[in-house]
C-alpha positions as CSV (number, residue, x, y, z in Angstrom):
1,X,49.3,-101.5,-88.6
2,X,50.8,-104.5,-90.0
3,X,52.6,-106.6,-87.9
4,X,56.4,-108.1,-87.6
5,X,56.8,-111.6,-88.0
6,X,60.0,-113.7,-86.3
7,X,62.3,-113.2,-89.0
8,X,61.8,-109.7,-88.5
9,X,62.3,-109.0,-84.8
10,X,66.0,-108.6,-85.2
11,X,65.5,-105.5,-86.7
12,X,62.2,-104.1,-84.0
13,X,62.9,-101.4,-81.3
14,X,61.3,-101.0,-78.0
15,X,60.9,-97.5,-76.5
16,X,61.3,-97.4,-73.2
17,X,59.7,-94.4,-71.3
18,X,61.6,-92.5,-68.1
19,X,59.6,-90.8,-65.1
20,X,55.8,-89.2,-66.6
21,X,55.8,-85.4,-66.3
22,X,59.3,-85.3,-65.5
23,X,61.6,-85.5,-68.6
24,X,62.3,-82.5,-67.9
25,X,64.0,-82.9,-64.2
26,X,65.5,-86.3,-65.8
27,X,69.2,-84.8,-65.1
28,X,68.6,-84.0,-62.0
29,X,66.3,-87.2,-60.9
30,X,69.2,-89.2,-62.5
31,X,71.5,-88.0,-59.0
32,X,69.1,-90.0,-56.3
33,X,68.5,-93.3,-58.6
34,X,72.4,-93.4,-59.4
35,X,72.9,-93.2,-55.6
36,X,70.2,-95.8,-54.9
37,X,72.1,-97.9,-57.4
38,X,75.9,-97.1,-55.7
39,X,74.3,-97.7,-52.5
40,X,72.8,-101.0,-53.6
41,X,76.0,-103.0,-55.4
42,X,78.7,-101.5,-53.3
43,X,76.6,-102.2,-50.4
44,X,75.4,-105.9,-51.0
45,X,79.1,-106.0,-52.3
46,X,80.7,-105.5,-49.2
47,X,78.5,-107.8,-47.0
48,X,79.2,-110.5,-49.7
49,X,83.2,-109.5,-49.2
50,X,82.5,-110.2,-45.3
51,X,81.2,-113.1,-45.3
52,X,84.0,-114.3,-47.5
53,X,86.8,-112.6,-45.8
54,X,85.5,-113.5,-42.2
55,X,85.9,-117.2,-41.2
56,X,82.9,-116.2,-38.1
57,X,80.5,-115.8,-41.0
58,X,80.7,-119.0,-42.5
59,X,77.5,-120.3,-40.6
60,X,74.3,-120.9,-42.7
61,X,72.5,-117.3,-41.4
62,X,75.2,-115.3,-43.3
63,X,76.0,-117.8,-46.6
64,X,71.7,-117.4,-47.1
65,X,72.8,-113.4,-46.9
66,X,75.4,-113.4,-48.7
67,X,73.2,-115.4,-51.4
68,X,70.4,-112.5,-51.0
69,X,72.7,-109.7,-51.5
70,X,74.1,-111.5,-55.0
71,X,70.7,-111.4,-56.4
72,X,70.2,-108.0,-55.3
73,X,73.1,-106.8,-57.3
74,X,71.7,-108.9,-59.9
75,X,68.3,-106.9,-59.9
76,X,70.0,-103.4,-59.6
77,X,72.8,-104.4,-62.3
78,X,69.4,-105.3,-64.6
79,X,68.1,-102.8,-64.7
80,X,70.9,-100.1,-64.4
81,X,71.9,-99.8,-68.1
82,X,68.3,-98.9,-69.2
83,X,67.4,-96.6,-66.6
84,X,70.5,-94.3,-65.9
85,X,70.7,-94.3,-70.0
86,X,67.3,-92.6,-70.3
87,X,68.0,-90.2,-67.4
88,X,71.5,-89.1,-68.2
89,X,71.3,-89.4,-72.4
90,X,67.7,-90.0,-73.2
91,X,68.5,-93.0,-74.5
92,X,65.0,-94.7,-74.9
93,X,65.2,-97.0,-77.6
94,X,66.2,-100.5,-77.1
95,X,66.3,-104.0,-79.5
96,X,64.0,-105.8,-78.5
97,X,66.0,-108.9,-77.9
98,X,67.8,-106.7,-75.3
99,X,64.6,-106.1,-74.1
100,X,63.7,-110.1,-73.6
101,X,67.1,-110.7,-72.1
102,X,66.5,-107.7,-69.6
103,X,62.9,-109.2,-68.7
104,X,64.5,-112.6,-68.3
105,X,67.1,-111.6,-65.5
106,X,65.1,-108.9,-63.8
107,X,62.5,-111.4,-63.2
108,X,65.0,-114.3,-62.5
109,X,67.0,-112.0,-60.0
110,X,63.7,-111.3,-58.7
111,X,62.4,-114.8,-58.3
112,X,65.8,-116.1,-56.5
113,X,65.6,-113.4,-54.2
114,X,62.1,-114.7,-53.0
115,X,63.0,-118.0,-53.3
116,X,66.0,-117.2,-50.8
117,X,63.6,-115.4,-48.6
118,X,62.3,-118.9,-47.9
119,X,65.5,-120.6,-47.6
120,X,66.3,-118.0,-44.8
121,X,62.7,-118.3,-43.3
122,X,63.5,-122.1,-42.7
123,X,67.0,-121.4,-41.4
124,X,65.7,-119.0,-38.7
125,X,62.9,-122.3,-37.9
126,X,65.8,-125.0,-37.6
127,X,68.1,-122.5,-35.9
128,X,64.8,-121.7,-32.8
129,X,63.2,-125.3,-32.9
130,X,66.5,-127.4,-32.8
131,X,69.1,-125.4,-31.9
132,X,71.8,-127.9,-31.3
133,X,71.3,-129.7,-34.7
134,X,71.3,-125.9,-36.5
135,X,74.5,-126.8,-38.2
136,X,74.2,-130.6,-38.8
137,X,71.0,-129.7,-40.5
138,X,72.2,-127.2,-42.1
139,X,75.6,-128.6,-44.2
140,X,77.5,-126.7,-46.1
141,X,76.6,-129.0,-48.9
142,X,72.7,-128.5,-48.1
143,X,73.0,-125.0,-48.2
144,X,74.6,-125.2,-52.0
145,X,72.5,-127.5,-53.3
146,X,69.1,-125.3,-52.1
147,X,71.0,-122.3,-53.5
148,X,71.5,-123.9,-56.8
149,X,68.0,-125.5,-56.7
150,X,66.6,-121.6,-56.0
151,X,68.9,-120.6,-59.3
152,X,67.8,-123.8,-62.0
153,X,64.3,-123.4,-60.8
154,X,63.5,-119.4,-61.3
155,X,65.8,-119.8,-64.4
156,X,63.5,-122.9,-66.0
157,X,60.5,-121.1,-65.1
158,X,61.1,-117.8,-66.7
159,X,63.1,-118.4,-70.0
160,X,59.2,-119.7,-71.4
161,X,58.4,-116.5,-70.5
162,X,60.8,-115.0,-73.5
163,X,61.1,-117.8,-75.4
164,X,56.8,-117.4,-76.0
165,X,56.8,-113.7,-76.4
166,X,59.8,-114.4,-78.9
167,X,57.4,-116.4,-81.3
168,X,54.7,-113.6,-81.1
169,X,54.1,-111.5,-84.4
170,X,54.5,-107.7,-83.0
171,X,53.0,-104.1,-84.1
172,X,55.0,-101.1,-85.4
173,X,54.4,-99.2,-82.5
174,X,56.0,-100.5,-79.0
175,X,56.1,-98.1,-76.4
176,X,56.5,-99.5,-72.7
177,X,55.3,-98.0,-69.7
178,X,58.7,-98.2,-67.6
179,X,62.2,-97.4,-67.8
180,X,63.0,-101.2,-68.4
181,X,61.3,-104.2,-69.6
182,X,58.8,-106.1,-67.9
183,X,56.6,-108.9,-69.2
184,X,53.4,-107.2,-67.7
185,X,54.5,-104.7,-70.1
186,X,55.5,-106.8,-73.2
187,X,52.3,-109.3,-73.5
188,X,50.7,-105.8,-74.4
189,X,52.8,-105.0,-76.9
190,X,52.0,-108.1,-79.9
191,X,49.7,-108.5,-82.4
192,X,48.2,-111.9,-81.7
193,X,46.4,-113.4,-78.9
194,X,48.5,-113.3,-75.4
195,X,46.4,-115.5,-73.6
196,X,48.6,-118.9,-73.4
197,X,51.5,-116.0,-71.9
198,X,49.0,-114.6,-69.1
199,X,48.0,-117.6,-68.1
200,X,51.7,-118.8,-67.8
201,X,52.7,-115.7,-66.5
202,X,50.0,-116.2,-63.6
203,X,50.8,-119.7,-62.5
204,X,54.5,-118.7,-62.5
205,X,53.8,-115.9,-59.7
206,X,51.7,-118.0,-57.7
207,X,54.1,-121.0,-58.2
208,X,56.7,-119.0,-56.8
209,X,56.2,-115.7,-55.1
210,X,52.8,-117.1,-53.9
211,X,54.1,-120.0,-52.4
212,X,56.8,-118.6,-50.9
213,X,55.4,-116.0,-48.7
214,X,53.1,-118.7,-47.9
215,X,55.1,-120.9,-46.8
216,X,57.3,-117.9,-45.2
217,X,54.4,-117.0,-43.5
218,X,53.9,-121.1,-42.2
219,X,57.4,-120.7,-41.1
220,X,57.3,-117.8,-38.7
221,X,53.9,-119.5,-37.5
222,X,55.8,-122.4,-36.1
223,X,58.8,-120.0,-35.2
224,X,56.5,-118.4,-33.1
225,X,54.8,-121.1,-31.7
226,X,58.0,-122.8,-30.8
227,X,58.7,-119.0,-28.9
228,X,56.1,-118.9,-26.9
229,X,57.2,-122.5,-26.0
230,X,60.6,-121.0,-24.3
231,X,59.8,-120.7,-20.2
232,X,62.0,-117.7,-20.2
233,X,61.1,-114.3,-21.1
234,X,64.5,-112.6,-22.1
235,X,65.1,-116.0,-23.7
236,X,62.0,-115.3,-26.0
237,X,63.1,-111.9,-26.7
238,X,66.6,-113.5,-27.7
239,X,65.2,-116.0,-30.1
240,X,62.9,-113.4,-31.9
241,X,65.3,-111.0,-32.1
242,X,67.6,-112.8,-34.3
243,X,64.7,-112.8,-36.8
244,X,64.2,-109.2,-36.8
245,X,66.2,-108.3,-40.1
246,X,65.0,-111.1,-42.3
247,X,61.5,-109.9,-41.1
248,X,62.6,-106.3,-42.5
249,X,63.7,-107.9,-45.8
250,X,60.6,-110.0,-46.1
251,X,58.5,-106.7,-46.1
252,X,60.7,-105.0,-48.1
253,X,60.0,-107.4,-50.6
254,X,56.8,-108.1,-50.3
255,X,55.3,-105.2,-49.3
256,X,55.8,-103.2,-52.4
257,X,55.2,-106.3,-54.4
258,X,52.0,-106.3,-53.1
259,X,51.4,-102.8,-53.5
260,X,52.3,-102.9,-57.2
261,X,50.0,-105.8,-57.7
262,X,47.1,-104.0,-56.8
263,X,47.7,-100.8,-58.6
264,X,47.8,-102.5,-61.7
265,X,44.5,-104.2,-61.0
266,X,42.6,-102.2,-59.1
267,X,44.3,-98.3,-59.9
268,X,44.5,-99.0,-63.6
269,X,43.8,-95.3,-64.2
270,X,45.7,-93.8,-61.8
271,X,48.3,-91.4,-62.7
272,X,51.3,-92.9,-64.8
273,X,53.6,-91.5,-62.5
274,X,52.1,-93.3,-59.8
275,X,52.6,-96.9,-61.0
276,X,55.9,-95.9,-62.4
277,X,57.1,-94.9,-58.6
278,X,55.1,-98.0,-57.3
279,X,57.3,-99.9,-59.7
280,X,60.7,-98.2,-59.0
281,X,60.2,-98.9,-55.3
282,X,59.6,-102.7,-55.5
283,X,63.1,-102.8,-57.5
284,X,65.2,-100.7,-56.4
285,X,64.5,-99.5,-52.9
286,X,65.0,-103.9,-51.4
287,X,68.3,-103.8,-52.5
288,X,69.4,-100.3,-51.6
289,X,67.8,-100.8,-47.9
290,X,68.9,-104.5,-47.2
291,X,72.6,-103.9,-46.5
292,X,72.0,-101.1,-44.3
293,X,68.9,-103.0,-42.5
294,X,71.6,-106.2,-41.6
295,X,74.4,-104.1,-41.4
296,X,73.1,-102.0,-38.6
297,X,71.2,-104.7,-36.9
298,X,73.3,-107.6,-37.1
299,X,76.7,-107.3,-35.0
300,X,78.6,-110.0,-36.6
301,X,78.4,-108.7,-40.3
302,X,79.4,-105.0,-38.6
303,X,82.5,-107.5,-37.1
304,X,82.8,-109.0,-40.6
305,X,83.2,-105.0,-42.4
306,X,85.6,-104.4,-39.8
307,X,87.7,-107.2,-40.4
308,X,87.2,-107.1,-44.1
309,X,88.9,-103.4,-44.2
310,X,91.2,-104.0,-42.1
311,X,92.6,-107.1,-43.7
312,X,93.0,-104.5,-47.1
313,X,94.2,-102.3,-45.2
314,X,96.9,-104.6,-44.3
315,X,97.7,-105.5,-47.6
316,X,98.6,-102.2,-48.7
């Protein structure tokens, strides 16, 4: 097959493929995975609302959550118009600068959300280990500048990411394995020698995902160390238990990470409809679950909906 060079790419299509074995049931799939997505960016929404409608939430815990759930709508906003347009109009076919621009933000979304992770591993240490210096550690200030650092960093790391597959010559045939694009997916799909973007690809995950749940995992090391430190037992139970929903989100995220890691390495021929659920989990059940996890759990964000709807409710 001959092969597409750069001046040509404006004019190459990507086909995207929907659930294996199920085209069929697409309509009716197409119900849970547009609830998932309602769920998700009304959800993470709202708490983002709250903790800018309630004054009580203006403390570095909430401002890292509020953080999370805007890269969470990111992710599910990402991927949204490619999947809901295959299971509603079979719409499978996308440009494939679309397709880069999708890859870029899914995986930016994605490394922000990990990177904030961290951010709220740390705040948990500083707010167990030195409680009365939580908030003069923790500035206002601070807290923007490691949000913004979390944002320039997964945005320099993974525009090489498009900008290398974007100089690749490419086949006439590009079919990807998933409802939207990934670059696991794309560094299969050119003519050339991919190398230089596997490698890259590789020292981006550990750079980031790698290191952070590393050093997440070094955090709630010394947060437990510093627990067992406390003399009293209800006082230990207090100090873990404000840790118990960013533990939830950590798995979340990780977890199925993880899990779709070693399928790909290990399972490679294992039924496409298994990685394709393996996949779909890792994106879109963190940011359907994470609003419900820290809205049940945490009091003063339930506080925060509470006065959030009643202040519109006053306003009408």
């Amino acid at each position: 097959m001959g092969a597409k060079n750069n001046e040509s790419l404006d004019y190459l299509s990507v086909f995207l493929t929907g659930i294996p074995g199920l085209q069929v049931q697409h309509q009716w799939l197409s119900i849970p995975f547009f609830t998932m997505y309602l769920v998700a960016i009304v959800g993470n929404s709202i708490i983002m609302a709250a903790v800018q409608a309630d004054p009580a939430l203006h403390e570095p815990m909430y401002l890292f959550l509020s953080m999370l759930a805007a890269t969470e709508v990111g992710v599910s906003l990402s991927t949204l118009p490619t999947v809901m347009g295959i299971l509603w109009f079979d719409a499978r076919q996308i440009d494939f600068d679309g397709c880069l621009a999708q890859m870029f933000f899914i995986h930016t979304f994605s490394c922000m959300e990990s990177g904030i992770l961290l951010a709220m591993s740390y705040d948990r240490f500083v707010a167990i280990y030195n409680p009365l210096r939580y908030t003069a550690i923790l500035t206002l200030p601070r807290i923007m500048c490691m949000g913004l650092s979390i944002t320039l960093k997964s945005v320099i790391l993974m525009a090489p990411l498009a900008i290398l597959l974007r100089k690749l010559p490419y086949c006439n045939t590009n079919v990807l394995s998933h409802s939207y694009c990934l670059h696991s997916d794309l560094i299969q799909l050119p003519c050339a020698d991919t190398k230089l973007n596997s490698i890259l690809g590789l020292v981006i995950v550990l750079a980031t995902f790698g290191l952070d749940s590393l050093l997440i995992m070094v955090s709630y090391l010394l947060i437990l160390s510093t627990v067992l430190g406390i003399a009293s037992g209800e006082g230990r139970w207090k100090a873990l238990n404000t840790c118990g929903s960013h533990i939830c989100a950590v798995l979340l995220y990780y977890v199925p990470m993880i899990g779709v890691s070693v399928m790909h390495r290990a399972a490679k021929h294992a039924s496409p409809l298994v990685h394709t659920l393996m996949s779909s989990i890792y994106l879109f059940v963190p940011p359907m679950l994470n609003p419900v996890i820290y809205s049940v759990k945490t009091k003063p964000i339930q506080q925060g909906i509470v006065t959030l709807f009643s202040c519109k409710r006053e306003l009408l």
